[in-house]
Each structure stands twice: as C-alpha cells, then as structure tokens.
C-alpha positions, 0 to 999 in steps of 0.5 A: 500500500504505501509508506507509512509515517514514521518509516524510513528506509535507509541505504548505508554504503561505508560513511554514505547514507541515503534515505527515503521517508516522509520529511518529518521523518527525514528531519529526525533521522538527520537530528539524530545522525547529526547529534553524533557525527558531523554531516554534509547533507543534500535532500532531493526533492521538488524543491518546494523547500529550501533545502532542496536540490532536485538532482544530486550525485549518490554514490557517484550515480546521478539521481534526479527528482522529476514531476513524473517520478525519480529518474537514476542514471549509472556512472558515465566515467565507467562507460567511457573508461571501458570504450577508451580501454578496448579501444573501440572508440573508432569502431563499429558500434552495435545495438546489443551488448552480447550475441548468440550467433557469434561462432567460436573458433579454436584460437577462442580457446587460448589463453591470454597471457602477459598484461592483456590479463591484468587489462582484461580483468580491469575491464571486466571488474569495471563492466560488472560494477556497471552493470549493478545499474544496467540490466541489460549489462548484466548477463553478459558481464556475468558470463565474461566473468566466468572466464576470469580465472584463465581469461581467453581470447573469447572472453576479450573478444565478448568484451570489445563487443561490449564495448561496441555496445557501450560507444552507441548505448552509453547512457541509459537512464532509468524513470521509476514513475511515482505511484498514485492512488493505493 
C-alpha cells in the first residue's frame, strides 16, 4: 500500500547514507545522525523547500527528482573508461551488448597471457560494477566473468563487443514513475 509515517528506509554504503521517508521523518533521522557525527547533507526533492536540490550525485550515480517520478542514471566515467580501454572508440558500434550467433573458433580457446590479463580483468571488474545499474549489462558481464580465472581470447573478444555496445548505448537512464492512488 504505501509508506507509512514514521518509516524510513535507509541505504548505508561505508560513511554514505541515503534515505527515503516522509520529511518529518527525514528531519529526525538527520537530528539524530547529526547529534553524533558531523554531516554534509543534500535532500532531493521538488524543491518546494529550501533545502532542496532536485538532482544530486549518490554514490557517484546521478539521481534526479522529476514531476513524473525519480529518474537514476549509472556512472558515465565507467562507460567511457571501458570504450577508451578496448579501444573501440573508432569502431563499429552495435545495438546489443552480447550475441548468440557469434561462432567460436579454436584460437577462442587460448589463453591470454602477459598484461592483456591484468587489462582484461580491469575491464571486466569495471563492466560488472556497471552493470549493478544496467540490466541489460548484466548477463553478459556475468558470463565474461566466468572466464576470469584463465581469461581467453573469447572472453576479450565478448568484451570489445561490449564495448561496441557501450560507444552507441552509453547512457541509459532509468524513470521509476511515482505511484498514485493505493
């Protein structure tokens, strides 16, 4: 049905805390935070108060208070350190980030070696930290993954297209709509 006053929800990420409730609520849980800590804080919000912003950065992702609800976009510097580390930025884009038809070939198979697997590992921890904010990133970064271990020339090959994939989609913002009635 609805929140209720009186509850809040809170995200703790090491000394980051985001919350979300009504604002009175918001107001005596900053009171109590702020009776035992120094705080810097920003309320987004559809800036009827003072106080209030109507886009801040969370955790380096950028959230934005809209008339028609919340809107959450990831972290671009993820998206072009991975174009620039491919090195695709003067490539072929394509439209999806994995593909099936791709046939493998036996020199796929081989091992990587030297520091193309350090490189690759980077990129592949970048791509999945991505993902966290970007489903549809998050298959092919988990089978990209898979292969860390020992990577392949398969695996390098997924992430270049992955990499295809972010240089024409690398924006993607995410609209949660307010909900109405209940």
């Amino acid at each position: 049905k609805g929140r209720k006053p009186g509850a809040i929800s809170v995200l703790i990420h090491g000394d980051d805390f985001v919350a979300v409730g009504y604002r009175q609520d918001i107001a005596e849980f900053r009171k109590s935070i702020a009776e035992r800590f120094t705080i810097k804080d920003k309320v987004v919000g559809p800036n009827i108060h003072e106080e209030e912003i109507q886009e801040a950065r969370v955790l380096n992702r950028n959230l934005r208070w809209k008339p028609e609800g919340w809107e959450y976009e990831a972290d671009q510097r993820h998206v072009d350190a991975i174009v620039s580390a491919m090195q695709v930025a003067g490539g072929e884009a394509v439209v999806t980030a994995g593909a099936n038809d791709e046939k493998e070939h036996e020199e796929d198979e081989q091992k990587l070696e030297g520091e193309s697997i350090t490189n690759i590992r980077s990129v592949c921890a970048r791509l999945n930290f991505l993902a966290q904010d970007r489903a549809e990133l998050q298959f092919i970064s988990k089978e990209i993954s898979s292969a860390m271990s020992k990577p392949t020339y398969a695996a390098h090959k997924k992430l270049k297209r992955v990499a295809r994939f972010l240089k024409a989609h690398g924006r993607a913002v995410q609209m949660f709509p307010w909900e109405h009635g209940t």
